[in-house]
N, C-alpha and C positions, 0 to 999 in steps of 0.2 A: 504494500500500500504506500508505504513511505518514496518505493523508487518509481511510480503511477506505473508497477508491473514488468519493468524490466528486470525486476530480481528473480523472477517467475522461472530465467532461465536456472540460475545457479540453484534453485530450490527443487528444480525438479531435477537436475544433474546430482545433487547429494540425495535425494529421496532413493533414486534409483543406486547410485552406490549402496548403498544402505539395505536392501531392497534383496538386489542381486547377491552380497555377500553374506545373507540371509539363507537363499536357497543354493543349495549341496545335496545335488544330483551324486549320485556313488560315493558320497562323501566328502567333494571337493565343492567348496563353494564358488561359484558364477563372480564375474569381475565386470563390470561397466567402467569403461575406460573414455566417454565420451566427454566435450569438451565445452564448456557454457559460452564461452564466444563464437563456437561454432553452431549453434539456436541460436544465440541472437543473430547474427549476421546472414545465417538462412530465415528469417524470419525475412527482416530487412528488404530481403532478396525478394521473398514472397510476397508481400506487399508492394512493391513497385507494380509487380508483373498484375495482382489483383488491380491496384489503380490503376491501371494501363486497361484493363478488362470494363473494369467499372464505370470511368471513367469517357473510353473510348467506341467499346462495345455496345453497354448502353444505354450509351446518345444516339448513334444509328439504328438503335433496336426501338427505341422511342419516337424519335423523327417519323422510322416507315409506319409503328405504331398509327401516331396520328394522322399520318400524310393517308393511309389505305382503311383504319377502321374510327379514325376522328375516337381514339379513346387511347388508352396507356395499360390496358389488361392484356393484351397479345406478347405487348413488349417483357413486360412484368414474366410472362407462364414463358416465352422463349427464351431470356434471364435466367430462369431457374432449370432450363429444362438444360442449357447450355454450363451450370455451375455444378449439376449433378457426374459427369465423368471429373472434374477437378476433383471432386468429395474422393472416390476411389484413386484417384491419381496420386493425391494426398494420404491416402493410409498406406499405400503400398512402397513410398518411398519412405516414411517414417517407419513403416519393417525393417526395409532396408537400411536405414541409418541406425537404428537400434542393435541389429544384428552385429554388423560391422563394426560397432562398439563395445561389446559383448565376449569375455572369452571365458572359455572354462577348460582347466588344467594346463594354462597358458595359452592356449589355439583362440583362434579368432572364428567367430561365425562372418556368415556373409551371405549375401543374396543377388543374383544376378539383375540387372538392368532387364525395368520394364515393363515400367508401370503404366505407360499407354497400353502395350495389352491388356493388362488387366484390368485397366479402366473398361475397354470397353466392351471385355467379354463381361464383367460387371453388372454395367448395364444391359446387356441381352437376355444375360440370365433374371435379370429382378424381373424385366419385360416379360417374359416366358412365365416367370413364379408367378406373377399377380395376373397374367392372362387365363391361369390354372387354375386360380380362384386358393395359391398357397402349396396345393397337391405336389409340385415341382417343386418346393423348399429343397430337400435331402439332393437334389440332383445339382441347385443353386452349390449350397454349403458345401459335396464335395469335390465339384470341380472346380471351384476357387481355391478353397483349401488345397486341390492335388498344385496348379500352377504355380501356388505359393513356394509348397514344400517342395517340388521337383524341380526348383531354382536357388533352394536353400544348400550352404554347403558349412559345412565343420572340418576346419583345416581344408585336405583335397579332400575329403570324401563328402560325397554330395548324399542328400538324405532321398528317399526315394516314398511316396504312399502310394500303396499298395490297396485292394479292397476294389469293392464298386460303389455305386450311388442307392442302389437298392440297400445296399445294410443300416443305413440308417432310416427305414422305415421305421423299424422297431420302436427307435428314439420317439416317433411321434403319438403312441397309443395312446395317451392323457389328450391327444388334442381331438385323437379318432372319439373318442368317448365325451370329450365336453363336446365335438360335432350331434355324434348320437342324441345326448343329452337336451341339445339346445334346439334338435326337429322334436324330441318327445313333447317339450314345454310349448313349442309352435303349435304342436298339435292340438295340446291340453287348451291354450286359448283360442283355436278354430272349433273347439268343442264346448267355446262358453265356462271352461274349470280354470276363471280366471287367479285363485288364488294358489292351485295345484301347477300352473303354468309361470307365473310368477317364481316361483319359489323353486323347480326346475331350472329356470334361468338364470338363479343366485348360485345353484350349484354349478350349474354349468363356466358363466364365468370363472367360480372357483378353480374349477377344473383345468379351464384354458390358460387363468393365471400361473398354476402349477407346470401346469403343459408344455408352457415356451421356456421354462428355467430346467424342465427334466429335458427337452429337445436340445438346448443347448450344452448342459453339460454331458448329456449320454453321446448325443453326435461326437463332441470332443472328444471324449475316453474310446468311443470306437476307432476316429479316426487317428488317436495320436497308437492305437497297439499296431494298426497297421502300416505305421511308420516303421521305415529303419533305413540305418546310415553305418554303412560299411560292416552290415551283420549283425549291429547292434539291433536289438527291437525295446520297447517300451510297453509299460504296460499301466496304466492309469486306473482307480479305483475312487472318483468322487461320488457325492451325493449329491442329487438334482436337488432333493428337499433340505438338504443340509443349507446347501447353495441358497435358496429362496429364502430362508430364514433368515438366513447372517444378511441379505439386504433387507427384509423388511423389518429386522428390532433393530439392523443398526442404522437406517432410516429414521423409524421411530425415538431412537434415542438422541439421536443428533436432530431432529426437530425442537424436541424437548426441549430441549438445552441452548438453542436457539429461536426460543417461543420468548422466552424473556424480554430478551434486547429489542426482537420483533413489534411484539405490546408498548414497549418503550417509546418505539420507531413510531409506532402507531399514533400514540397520546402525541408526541409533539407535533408530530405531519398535523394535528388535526389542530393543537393548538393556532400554527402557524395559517389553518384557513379559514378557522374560524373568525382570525382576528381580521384579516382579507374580507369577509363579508359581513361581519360587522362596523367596518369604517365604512362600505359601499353602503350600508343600510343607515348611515350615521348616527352608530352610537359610540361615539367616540368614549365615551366617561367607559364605557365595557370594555374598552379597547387597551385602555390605559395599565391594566394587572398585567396583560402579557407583553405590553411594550415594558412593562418593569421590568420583566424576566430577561429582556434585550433580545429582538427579534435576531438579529444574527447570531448571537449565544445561540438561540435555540438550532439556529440554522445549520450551524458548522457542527452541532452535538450532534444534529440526526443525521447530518453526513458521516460522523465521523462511526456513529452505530449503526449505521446501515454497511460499509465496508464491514464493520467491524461483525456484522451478522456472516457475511459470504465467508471472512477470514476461519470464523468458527466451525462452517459449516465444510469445508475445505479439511480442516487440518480431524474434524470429528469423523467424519467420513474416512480419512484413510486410517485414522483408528480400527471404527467400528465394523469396515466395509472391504475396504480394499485389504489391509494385512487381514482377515479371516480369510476369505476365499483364498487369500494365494499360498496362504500357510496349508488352509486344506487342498488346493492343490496340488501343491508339490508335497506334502508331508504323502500322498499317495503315488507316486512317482517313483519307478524302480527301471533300471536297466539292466539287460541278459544279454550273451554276457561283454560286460564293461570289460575285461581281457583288452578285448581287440583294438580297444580304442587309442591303447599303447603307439602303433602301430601307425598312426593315422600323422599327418605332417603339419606343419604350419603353411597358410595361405597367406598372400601378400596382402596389405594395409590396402582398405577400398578409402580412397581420400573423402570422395562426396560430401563435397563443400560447403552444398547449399542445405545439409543436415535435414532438418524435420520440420524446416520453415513454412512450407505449405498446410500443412497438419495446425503449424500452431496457428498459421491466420485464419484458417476454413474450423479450424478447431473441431476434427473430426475423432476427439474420445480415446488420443491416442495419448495422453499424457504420462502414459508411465509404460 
């Protein structure tokens, strides 16, 4: 707060040391060797290239806008429709910057160049999944997944997944049953059993909420066993409901905790508009207790608790949220057999300058 953000880089460069020296794969703990002048200065980079888009792109996209439908809606949905391959272009090189920074048992990971592909096999595949009505998920997730990991490399040996797109059907039965679930209750209100149908529906969500947290971690653990890199294989053992839990109490507890300051936040903001329409209604003499208080006192206090809300909720979160899941998932994380890995060499330093600067201006959730 104090540098308006540019310390952001250095905090998440010690997070992540911190983080990675934590997790010890066969016993050896992971090393982040990445560099905070090199986020900021890919950041830097990112942003120009973003203003040069914004900017330049669109103006022309707003011009034909009004020039062909006299309104600014076409320009707006072709904006976004043109920012969605950047979003993928953006995670796929902060893989790769991350990777590249990353070593365990002294080796360097690394990922090859090539994230316009990915971008827009990306996009084809969400196209396909939402054209499926969802159905095509498992085929999305493991062929991104395979592009990913069969460009990945540890030292020279390159990782390989292995498996099909069908195995992780399984992963979806909670969403097959909140499906079932949510025609019974559709049904039950075509049949006028408006409270039997209702109440169908509350489970069903439940079910769909559970649904997408077991899809995601069961897909993982299928597809990280069908991993392997130079003989190595893996073998992963989380819990979907485990998972769903440690975000929703620690959610709830970092809300908590951050309800206080909020109410705070709350009382002043309201202080400050009340007193706004009571000088326009002129009652000045009402007005006079919170100009006592000093209108910019109050002002700079609920700026300085309103940062001071996000900072909370920032640092309670990777408390409550971020170290549970990754403790639980590496605490189940085994390798058979690690022998081999003896064996395996060091790869040259991938320079990639512009680091994970795209990632952090589109801010696409890649921050650790």
């Amino acid at each position: 707060m104090l540098t308006l953000g540019f310390y952001r880089f250095w905090m998440r460069t010690r997070l992540r040391r911190w983080y990675w020296s934590s997790i010890r794969p066969g016993g050896h703990p992971l090393e982040y060797v990445g560099d905070p002048v090199e986020k900021l200065l890919g950041f830097l980079f990112a942003v120009v290239v973003l203003a040069f888009y914004i900017g330049i792109v669109n103006l022309i996209l707003m011009f034909a806008s009004f020039s062909l439908f006299q309104d600014n809606f076409a320009a707006y949905a072709v904006s976004l429709v043109g920012v969605i391959p950047l979003w993928f272009f953006a995670q796929y090189r902060a893989r790769r910057y991350i990777l590249a920074r990353t070593r365990w048992r002294g080796l360097r990971f690394g990922l090859e160049p090539g994230a316009w592909g990915y971008a827009w096999r990306a996009v084809l595949h969400w196209i396909v999944t939402i054209l499926s009505l969802g159905l095509l998920l498992p085929r999305m997730t493991f062929w991104l997944e395979k592009y990913k990991t069969d460009r990945t490399f540890y030292g020279t040996a390159r990782m390989d997944q292995g498996g099909t797109w069908t195995m992780l059907y399984p992963s979806m039965k909670p969403m097959f049953v909140a499906l079932a679930m949510a025609i019974t209750g559709g049904l039950a209100l075509l049949f006028e059993n408006i409270p039997l149908g209702v109440g169908i529906f509350f489970l069903a969500g439940l079910a769909g909420f559970y649904g997408l947290f077991h899809f995601r971690v069961d897909s993982l653990r299928r597809l990280t066993e069908t991993k392997t890199i130079d003989g190595v294989r893996f073998t992963l053992a989380p819990s979907g409901f485990r998972v769903m839990m440690i975000y929703v109490l620690g959610t709830l507890l970092a809300a908590a905790a951050v309800f206080l300051p909020f109410m705070v936040l709350g009382i002043l903001l309201l202080l400050i508009q009340s007193a706004d329409m009571l000088a326009e209604m002129g009652l000045d003499d009402m007005v006079a207790p919170i100009a006592g208080m000093g209108r910019y006192a109050i002002i700079v206090l609920s700026v300085m608790i309103y940062f001071t809300i996000f900072l909370l909720w920032s640092a309670l979160t990777n408390v409550f949220i971020t170290l549970p899941v990754i403790r639980h998932y590496f605490s189940t994380l085994t390798l058979s057999p690690d022998a081999t890995v003896s064996a395996i060499r060091q790869r040259p330093r991938d320079e990639f300058a512009e680091a994970e600067g795209f990632a952090d201006a589109l801010d696409v959730g890649a921050s650790l």
